[in-house]
C-alpha positions as CSV (number, residue, x, y, z in Angstrom):
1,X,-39.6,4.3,9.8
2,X,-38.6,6.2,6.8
3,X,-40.7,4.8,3.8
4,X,-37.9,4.7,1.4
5,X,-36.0,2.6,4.0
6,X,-38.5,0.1,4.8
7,X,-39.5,-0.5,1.4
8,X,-35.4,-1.2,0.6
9,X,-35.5,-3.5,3.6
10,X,-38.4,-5.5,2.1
11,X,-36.7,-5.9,-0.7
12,X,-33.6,-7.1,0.3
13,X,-35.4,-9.6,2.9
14,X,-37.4,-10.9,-0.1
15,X,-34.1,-11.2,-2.2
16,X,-32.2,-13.0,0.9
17,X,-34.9,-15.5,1.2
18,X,-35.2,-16.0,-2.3
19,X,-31.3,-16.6,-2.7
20,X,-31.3,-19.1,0.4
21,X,-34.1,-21.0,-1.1
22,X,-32.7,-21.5,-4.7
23,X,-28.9,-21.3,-4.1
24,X,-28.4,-24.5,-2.8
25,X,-30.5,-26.2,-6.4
26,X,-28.5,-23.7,-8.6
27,X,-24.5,-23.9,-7.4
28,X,-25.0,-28.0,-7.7
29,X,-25.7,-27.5,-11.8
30,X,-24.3,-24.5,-12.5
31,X,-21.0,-24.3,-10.7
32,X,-18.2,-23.6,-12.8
33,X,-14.8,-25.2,-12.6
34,X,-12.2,-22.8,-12.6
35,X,-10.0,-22.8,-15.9
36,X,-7.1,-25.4,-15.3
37,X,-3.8,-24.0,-15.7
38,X,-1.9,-26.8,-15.1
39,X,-2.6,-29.5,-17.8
40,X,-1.7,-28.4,-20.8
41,X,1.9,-28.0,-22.1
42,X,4.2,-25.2,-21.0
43,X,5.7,-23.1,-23.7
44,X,8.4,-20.3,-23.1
45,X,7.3,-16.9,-21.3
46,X,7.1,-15.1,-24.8
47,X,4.4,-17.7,-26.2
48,X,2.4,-17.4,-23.1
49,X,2.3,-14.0,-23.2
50,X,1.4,-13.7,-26.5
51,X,-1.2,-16.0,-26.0
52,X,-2.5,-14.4,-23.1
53,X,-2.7,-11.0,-24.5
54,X,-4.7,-12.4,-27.8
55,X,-7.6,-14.1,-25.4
56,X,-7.8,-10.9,-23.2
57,X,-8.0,-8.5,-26.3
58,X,-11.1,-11.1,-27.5
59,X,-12.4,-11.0,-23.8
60,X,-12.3,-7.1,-23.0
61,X,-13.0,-6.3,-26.8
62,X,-16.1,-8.9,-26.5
63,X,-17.3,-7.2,-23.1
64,X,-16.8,-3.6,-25.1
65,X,-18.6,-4.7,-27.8
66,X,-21.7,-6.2,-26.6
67,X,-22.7,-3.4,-24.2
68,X,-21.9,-1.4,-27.4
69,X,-24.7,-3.1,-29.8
70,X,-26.9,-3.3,-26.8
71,X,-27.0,0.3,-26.5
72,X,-27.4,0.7,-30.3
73,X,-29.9,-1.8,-30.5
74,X,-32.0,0.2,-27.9
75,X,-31.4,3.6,-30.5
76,X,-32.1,1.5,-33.7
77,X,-35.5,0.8,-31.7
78,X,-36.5,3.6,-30.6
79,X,-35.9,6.0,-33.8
80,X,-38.9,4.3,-35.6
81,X,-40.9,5.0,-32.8
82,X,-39.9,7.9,-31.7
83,X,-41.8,10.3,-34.4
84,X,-38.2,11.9,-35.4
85,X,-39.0,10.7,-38.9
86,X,-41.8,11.3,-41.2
87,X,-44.3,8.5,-41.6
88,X,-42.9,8.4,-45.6
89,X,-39.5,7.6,-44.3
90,X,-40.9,5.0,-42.0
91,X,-43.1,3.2,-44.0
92,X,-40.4,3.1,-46.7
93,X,-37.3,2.7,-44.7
94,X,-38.5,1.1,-41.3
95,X,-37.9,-2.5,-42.1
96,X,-33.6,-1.0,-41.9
97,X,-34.1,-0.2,-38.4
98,X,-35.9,-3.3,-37.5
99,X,-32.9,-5.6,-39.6
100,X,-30.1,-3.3,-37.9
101,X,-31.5,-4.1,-34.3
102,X,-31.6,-8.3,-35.3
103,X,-28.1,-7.5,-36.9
104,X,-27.2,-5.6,-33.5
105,X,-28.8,-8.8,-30.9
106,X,-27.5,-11.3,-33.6
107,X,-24.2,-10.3,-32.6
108,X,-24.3,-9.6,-29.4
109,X,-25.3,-13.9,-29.4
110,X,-22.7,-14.7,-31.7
111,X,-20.1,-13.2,-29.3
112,X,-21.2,-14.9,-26.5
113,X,-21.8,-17.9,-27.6
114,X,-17.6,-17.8,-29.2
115,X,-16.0,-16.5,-25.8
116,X,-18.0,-18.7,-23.2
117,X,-16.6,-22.1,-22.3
118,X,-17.9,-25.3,-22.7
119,X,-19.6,-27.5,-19.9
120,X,-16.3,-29.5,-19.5
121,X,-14.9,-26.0,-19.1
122,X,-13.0,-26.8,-22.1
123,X,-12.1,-24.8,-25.9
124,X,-13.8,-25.0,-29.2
125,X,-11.7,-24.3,-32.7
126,X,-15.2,-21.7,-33.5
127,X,-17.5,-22.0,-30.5
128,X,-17.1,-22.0,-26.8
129,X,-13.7,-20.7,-27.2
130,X,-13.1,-20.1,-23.6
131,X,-11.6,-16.6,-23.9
132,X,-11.3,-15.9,-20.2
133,X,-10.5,-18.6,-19.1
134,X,-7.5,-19.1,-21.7
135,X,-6.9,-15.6,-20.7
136,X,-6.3,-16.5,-17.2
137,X,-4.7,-19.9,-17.9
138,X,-2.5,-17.9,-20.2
139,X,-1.6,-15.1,-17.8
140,X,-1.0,-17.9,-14.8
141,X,1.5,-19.1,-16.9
142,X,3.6,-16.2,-17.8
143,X,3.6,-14.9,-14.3
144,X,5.3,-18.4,-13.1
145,X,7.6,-18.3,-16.1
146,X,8.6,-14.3,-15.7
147,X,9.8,-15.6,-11.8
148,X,11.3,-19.0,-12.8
149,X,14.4,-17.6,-11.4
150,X,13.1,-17.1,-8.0
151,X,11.1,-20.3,-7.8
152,X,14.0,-22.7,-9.3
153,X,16.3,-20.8,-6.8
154,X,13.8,-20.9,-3.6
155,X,11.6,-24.5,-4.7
156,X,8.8,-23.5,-2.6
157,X,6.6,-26.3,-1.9
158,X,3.7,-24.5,-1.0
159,X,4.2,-22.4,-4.7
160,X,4.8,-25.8,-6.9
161,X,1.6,-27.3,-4.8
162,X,-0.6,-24.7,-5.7
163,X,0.2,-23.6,-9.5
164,X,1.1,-27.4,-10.2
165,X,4.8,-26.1,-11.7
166,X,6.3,-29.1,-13.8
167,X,9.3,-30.6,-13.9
168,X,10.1,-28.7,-16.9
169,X,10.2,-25.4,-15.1
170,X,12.0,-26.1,-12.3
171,X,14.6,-28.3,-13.8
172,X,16.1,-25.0,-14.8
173,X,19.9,-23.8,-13.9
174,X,20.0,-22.4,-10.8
175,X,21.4,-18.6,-10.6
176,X,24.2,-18.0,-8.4
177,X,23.0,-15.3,-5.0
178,X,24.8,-12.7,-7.2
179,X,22.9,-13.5,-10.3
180,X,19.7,-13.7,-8.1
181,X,20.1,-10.4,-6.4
182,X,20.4,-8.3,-10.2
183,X,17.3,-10.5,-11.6
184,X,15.6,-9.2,-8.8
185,X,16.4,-6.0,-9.3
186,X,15.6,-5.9,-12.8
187,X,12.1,-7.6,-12.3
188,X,11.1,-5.3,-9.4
189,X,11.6,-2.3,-11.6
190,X,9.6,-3.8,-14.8
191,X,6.6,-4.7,-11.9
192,X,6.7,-1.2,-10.5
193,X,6.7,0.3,-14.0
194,X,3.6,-1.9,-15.0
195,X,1.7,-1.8,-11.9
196,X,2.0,2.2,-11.9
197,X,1.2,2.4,-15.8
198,X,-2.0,-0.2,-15.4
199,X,-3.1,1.7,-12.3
200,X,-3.4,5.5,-14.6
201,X,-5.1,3.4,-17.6
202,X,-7.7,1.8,-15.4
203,X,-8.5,5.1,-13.4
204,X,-8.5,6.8,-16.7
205,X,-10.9,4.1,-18.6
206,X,-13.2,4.4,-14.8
207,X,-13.3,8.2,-15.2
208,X,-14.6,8.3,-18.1
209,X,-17.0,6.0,-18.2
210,X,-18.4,7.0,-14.8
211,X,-18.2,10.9,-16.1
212,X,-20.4,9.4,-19.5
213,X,-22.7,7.6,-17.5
214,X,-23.2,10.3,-14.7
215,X,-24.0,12.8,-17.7
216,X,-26.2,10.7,-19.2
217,X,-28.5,10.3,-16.3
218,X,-28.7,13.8,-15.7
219,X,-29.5,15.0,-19.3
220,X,-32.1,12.2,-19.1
221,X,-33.6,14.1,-16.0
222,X,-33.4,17.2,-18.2
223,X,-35.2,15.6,-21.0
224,X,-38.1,14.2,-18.9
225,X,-38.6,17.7,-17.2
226,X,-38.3,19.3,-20.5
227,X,-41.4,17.6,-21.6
228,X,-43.6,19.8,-19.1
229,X,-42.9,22.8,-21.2
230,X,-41.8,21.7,-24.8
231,X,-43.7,18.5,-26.5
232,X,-40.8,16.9,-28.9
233,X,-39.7,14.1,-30.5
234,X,-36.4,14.6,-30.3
235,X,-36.9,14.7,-26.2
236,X,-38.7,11.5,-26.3
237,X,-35.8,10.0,-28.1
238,X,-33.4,11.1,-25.9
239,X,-35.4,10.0,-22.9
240,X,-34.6,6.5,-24.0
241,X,-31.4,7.0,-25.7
242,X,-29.6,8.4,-22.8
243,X,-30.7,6.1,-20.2
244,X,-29.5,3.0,-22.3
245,X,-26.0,5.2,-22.7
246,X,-25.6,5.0,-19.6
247,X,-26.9,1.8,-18.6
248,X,-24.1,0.6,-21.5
249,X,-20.8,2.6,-19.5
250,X,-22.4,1.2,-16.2
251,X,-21.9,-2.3,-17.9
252,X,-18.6,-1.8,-19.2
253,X,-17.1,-0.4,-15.8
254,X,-18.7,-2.8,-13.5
255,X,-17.8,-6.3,-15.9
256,X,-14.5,-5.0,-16.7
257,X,-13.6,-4.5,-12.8
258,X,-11.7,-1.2,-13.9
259,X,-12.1,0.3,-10.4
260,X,-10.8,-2.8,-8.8
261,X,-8.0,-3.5,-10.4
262,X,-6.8,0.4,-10.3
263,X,-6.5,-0.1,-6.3
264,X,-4.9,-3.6,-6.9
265,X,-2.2,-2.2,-9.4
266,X,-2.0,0.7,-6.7
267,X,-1.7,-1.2,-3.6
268,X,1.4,-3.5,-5.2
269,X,3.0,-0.9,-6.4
270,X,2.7,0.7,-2.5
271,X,4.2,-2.6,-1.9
272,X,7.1,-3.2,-4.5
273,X,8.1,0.5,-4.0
274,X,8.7,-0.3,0.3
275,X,10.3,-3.5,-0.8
276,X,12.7,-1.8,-3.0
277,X,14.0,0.6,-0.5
278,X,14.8,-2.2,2.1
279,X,16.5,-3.6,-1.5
280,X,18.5,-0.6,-1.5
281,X,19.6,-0.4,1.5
282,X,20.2,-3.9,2.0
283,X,22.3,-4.4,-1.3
284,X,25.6,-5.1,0.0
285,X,25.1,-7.5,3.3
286,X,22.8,-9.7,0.4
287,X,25.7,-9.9,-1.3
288,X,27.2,-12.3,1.3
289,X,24.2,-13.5,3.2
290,X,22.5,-15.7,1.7
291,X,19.9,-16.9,3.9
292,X,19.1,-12.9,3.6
293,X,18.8,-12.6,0.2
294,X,16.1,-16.0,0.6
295,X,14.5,-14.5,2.9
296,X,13.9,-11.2,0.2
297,X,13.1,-13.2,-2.6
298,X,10.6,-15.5,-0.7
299,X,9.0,-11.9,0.1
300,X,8.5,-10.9,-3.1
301,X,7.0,-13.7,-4.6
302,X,4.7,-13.3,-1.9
303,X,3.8,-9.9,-3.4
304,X,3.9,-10.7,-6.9
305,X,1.4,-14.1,-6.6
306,X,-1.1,-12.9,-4.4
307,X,-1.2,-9.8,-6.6
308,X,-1.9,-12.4,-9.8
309,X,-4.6,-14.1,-7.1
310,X,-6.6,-11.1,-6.2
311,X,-6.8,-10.6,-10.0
312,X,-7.8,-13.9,-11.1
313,X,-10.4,-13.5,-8.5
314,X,-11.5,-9.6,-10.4
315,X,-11.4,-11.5,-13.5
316,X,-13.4,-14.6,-12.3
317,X,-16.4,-12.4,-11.6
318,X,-16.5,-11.3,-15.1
319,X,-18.5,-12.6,-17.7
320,X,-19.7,-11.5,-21.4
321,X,-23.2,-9.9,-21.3
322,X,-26.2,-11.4,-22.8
């Protein structure tokens, strides 16, 4: 056997036998609840949203942020160290590097320690603020307030059951099949438009970040191999710098879910764009046949939901770094 692939498979034995052993202790006091939606009061779409975008700009800004200091606490580190500067300027100017690297972990702590929940799960005014799951909550929220229409109009059980929609909401006019047919239309073409514009962002943000991390590596490999023929401070430093660059874009793209939630936004909009054709081509005989037109509507909230599921699922798995 290949030595490379037996000393993998020892490895991951070790780590499956490890996992079985402690797995069981851990999940019973350290499972999380998932956020509850459903408690708190309902407010119009607009609120929600609002909400909703201010926790996720704290959550993904938090996430950006701390892999951020991380990777300048690493730099702030090694310069001292490094022999870039002269022993003058270290003796009389150290002590900065050493305060900007507890500045740099302070923060990273400080963030945290605001955007994690609570053990009850719960929200602090300061602390524990709950950022993701308010995000989520938040999100939930809009997404059954955005397709009130359909849901007053259909009142599926096994929809109310599982979001817990109040009274509140579904105690809404009901829209005539006419009225129902063009709010359908209208939403279909804002959730194509979104799902196509979030699937370019998040392949964009991936790119990037791969393409910074990828580089990073190599020039890393560059560094190291440099040292056989040039002796320089500036390659030691960058033989740490770079690998922590790296390491920090690696971070960001695999907490944020980018990758993920580019084929998500991709696959829907696959979906919403086959739905709208049979739309299309359907228009007229919905017009008159009601039990049609259910039938279409009960289909795309189908699309729409598990599309918000499979993302509170990405999002679940995401957590800020410490």
């Amino acid at each position: 056997m290949n030595p490379l692939h037996f000393t993998l498979k020892k490895i991951s034995i070790w780590h499956n036998a490890y996992l079985k052993k402690h797995s069981q202790h851990e999940q019973s006091h350290h499972e999380e609840a998932s956020p509850s939606s459903y408690t708190d009061e309902w407010h119009d779409l607009n609120w929600h949203e609002e909400q909703s975008h201010h926790y996720s700009c704290l959550f993904r800004g938090g996430v950006l942020l701390s892999y951020t200091l991380g990777f300048l606490a690493v730099v702030f580190a090694v310069i001292p160290i490094s022999g870039i500067l002269r022993e003058e300027t270290i003796h009389h100017y150290g002590f900065l590097f050493v305060l900007l690297e507890l500045v740099a972990i302070a923060l990273i702590i400080a963030i945290y320690i605001s955007g994690m929940s609570n053990k009850d799960n719960g929200s602090g005014r300061v602390l524990f603020q709950n950022w993701r799951g308010n995000w989520q909550r938040h999100r939930t929220h809009s997404e059954i307030l955005r397709y009130q229409d359909a849901i007053v109009w259909l009142k599926p059980d096994n929809v109310i059951r599982k979001y817990h929609i109040p009274d509140v909401v579904l105690n809404a006019s009901i829209p005539s099949a006419e009225t129902m047919l063009r709010r359908l239309q209208v939403i279909l073409a804002e959730q194509q438009a979104y799902n196509a514009q979030k699937k370019s962002e998040y392949h964009f943000v991936q790119h990037r970040l791969h393409t910074i991390a990828k580089w990073s590596f190599i020039l890393t490999l560059v560094c190291c191999l440099a040292h056989f023929f040039v002796h320089s401070a500036a390659l030691s430093a960058l033989s740490a710098i770079l690998p922590a660059l790296g390491s920090c874009c690696h971070g960001i793209a695999s907490t944020a879910e980018y990758e993920k939630l580019a084929l998500q936004c991709h696959q829907t909009k696959l979906l919403l764009d086959n739905f709208a054709q049979g739309l299309v081509v359907n228009e007229q005989r919905l017009l008159t046949d009601e039990a049609a037109l259910r039938k279409e509507v009960k289909q795309f909230l189908e699309i729409v939901l598990d599309d918000r599921d499979k993302w509170y699922i990405f999002t679940s798995s995401s957590k800020l770094p410490l």
